[in-house]
Structure formats: C-alpha cells, structure tokens
C-alpha positions as CSV (number, residue, x, y, z in Angstrom):
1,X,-7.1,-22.9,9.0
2,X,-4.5,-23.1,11.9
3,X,-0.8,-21.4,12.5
4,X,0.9,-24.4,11.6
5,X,-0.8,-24.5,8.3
6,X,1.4,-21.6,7.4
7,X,4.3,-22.2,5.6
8,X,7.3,-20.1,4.2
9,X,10.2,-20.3,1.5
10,X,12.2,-17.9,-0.5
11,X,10.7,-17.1,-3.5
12,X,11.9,-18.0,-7.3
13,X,11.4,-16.7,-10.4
14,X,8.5,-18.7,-11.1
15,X,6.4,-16.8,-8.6
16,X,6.9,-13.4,-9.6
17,X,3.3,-12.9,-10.6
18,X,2.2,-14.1,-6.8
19,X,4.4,-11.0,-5.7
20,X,3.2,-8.6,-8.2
21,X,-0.4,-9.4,-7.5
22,X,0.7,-9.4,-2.9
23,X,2.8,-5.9,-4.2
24,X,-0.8,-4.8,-6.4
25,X,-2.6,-5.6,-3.0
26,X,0.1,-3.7,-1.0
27,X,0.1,-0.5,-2.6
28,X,-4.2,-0.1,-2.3
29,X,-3.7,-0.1,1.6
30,X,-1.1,3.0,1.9
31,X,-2.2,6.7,1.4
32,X,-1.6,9.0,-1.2
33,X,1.9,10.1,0.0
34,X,3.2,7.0,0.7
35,X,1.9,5.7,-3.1
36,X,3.5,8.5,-4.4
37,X,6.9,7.4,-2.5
38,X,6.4,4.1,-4.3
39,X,5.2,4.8,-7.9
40,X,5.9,1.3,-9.0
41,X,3.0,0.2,-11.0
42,X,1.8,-3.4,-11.3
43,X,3.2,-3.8,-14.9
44,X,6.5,-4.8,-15.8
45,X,9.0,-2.7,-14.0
46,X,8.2,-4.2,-10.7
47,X,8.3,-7.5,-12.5
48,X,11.7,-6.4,-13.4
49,X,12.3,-5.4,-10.0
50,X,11.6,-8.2,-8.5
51,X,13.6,-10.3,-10.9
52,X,16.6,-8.1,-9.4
53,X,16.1,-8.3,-6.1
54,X,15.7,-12.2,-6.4
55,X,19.0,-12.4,-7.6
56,X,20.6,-10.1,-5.1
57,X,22.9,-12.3,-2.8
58,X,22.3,-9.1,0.0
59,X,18.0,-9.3,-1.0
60,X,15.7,-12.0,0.1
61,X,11.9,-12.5,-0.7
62,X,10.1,-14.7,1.2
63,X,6.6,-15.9,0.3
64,X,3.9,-17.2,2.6
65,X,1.4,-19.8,1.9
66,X,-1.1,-21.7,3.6
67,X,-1.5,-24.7,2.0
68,X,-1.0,-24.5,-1.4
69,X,-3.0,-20.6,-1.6
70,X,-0.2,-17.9,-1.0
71,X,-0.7,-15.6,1.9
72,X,2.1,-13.0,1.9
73,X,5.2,-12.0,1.3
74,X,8.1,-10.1,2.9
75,X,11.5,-8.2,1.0
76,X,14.4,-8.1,2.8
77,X,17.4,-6.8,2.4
78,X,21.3,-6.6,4.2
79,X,21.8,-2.7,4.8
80,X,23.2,-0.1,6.8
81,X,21.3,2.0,9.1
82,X,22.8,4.9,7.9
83,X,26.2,6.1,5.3
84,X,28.2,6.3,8.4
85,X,27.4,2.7,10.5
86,X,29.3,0.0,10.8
87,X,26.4,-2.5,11.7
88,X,24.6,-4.0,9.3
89,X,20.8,-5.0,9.8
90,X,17.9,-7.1,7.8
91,X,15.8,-4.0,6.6
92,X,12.3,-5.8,5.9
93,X,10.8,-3.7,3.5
94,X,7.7,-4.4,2.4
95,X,5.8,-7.0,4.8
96,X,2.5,-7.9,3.3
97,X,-0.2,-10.3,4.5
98,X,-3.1,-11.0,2.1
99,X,-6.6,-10.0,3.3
100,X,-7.8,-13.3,3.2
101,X,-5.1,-14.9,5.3
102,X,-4.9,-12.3,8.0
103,X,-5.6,-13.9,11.9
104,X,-3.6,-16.8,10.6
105,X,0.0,-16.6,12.1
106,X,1.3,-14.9,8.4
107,X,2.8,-12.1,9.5
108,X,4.7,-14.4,12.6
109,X,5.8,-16.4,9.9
110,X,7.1,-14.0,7.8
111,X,9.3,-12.5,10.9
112,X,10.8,-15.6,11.5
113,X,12.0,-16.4,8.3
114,X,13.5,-12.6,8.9
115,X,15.3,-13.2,12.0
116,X,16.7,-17.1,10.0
117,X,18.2,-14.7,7.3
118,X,19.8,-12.5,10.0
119,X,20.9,-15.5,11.8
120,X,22.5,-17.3,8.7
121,X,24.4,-13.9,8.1
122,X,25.5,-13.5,11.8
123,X,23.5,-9.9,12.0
124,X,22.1,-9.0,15.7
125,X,19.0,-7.0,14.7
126,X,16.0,-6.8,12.5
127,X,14.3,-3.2,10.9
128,X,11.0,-3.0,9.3
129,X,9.3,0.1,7.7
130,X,5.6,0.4,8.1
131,X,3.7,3.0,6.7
132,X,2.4,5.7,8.8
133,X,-1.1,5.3,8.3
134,X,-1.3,1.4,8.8
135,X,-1.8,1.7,12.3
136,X,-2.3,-1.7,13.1
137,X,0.6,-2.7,11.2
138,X,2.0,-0.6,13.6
139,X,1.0,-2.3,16.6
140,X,1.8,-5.4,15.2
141,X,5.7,-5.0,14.9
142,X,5.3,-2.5,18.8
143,X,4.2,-6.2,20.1
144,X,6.9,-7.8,18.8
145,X,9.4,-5.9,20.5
146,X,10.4,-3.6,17.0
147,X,11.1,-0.3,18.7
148,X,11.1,2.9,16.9
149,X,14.9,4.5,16.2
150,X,14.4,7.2,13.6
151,X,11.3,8.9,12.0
152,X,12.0,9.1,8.2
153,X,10.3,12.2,6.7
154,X,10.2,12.6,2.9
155,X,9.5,16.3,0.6
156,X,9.2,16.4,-3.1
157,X,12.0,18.6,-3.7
158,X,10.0,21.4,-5.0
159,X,8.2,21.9,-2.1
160,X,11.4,21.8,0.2
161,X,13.0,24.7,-2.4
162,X,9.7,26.7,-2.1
163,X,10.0,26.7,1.7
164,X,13.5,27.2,1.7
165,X,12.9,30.4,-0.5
166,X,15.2,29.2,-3.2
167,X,12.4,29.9,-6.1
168,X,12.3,33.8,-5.1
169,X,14.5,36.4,-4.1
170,X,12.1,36.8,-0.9
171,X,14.9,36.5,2.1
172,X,14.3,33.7,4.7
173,X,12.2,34.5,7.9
174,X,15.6,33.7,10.4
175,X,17.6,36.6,8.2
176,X,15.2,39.7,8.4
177,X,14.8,39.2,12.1
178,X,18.6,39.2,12.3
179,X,18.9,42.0,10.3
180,X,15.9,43.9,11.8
181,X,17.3,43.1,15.4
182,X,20.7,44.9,14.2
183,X,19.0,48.2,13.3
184,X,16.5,48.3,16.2
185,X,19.5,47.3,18.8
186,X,20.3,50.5,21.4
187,X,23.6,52.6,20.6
188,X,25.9,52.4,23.8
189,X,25.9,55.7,26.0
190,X,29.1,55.9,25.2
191,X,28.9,56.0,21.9
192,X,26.7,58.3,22.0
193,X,29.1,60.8,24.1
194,X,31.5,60.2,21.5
195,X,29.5,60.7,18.3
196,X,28.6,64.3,19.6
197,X,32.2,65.0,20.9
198,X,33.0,64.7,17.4
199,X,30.4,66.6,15.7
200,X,31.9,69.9,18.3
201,X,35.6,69.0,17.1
202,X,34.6,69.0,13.9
C-alpha cells in the first residue's frame, strides 16, 4: 500500500455501519474516563447519531479508504471556541484511523479534507480533541503544527458537590481558616488601653 492509495469523501447514509464499526474501534483505545465521557454504545443511538450529524449543514463526516477497504474516519463540526467568541473553527472531533491502515498517510488525509471544509466555509483555523492517554495521537497533531489552547477537565457532578462540601454541613477549608485567623488575630494596644479605661469608669 502507498499514500496515494488513500482516498477520502464525505460520508452518506449508506455507510453508517463503516462508522459505527471505526466509532466501535475508537472507543476500545481510550481509558476508563474518557469511555465514560462518551457512553455511546455501538447499537442504535450512535446509528441515530450519526444519521444526525450527517444531515447537519454545520457537521461533516469524512470517511477514509484505501482502495475499496475503509481506513478511517473523522467528525467535524463548525463551532465556537467558547459562548463568548466571535470566531468560528472546524472542531474535529473524533479522528480515527483503523489499526490495519495506520503508517499509510490516513490520518494526513483525513486533515486535509478538514482544512477543505474550513476553506469552503472561509474559517482560518482547525481544533482537534485527542484523548489524554493517546499519546501518540498526541504527537501526531504537535507535528502538524496543532498547538494546545485550553486543557478541558471534566467531574461527574457528584464528585465536584462532594469536594465542594455541598453534601454536608462540614464548612469549606478557605472559611475556617478565615474564621480561625479572626479569633487568633492580636487586639490593638490601644484597644486594650481603652477596654480597661472602661472597666475603671464603670
């Protein structure tokens, strides 16, 4: 097999069961917490997911193949980086090249046909998320120039209430050494003076 071998096209309804089985394949590689970020099974709600985001004028899926055996896939979509930007970017989302096809140019492929669907919609940059533990994955987009701009951190919310405090009545660390610094903090000599002035007045 060669790099020119590779080919890409946006995908179709007709090859929804190529993604599912490239999105199967994708969810092995990640660990535990990032599965349990993404706990879209095989069945058919990512089926029905990807029959959304193929209609989605903003979404784009684009499927790898060399020759006629696909190879990978990549889901992009038009976003904001955050609520408040006025940019827009191509987010590629889940960038996935099939063990057997890795070495082959896929994942160069797949990045190009991301940088056409910026280009067709006049946007200046590209994104990607890659989870933490792929590390060559990693290394992969660091090569091409993708340069890290935020690290996105994610808590089930019932952990984040139990360090907060909010299950318990048990005050947080920050106020009890604000409130032990007020009663161990030093009365003013002058204060003093006072205080005992008026216990001899009165």
């Amino acid at each position: 097999m060669s790099r020119s071998q590779v080919i890409t096209r946006t995908a179709t309804s007709d090859d929804i069961p190529t993604l599912v089985d490239l999105w199967d394949e994708l969810r092995q590689v990640g660990g535990r917490a990032e599965r349990a970020i993404n706990p879209v099974n095989g069945g058919g709600d990512v089926k029905d997911r990807f029959a959304e985001v193929l209609l989605d004028p903003t979404c784009r899926v684009e499927l790898a193949c060399i020759g006629d055996t696909p190879a990978g896939m990549a889901v992009m979509r038009i976003s904001h980086p955050d609520p408040l930007s006025d940019s827009r970017v191509v987010h590629v989302a889940h960038l996935y090249v099939a063990r057997a096809a890795r070495h082959y140019g896929v994942g160069h492929a797949l990045l190009s046909a991301a940088a056409d669907f910026a280009a067709e919609n006049h946007l200046d940059h590209v994104a990607a998320s890659v989870y933490p533990s792929l590390r060559d994955a990693s290394r992969f987009f660091a090569r091409l120039g993708f340069a890290p701009v935020a690290v996105r951190r994610v808590v089930p919310v019932t952990v984040l209430r139990r360090r907060l405090g909010a299950d318990s009545n048990t005050p947080l660390l920050g106020d009890a050494v604000r409130r032990r610094t007020r009663l161990m903090r030093p009365v003013p000599p002058q204060r003093r003076r006072r205080t005992v002035a008026e216990r001899i007045e009165s």
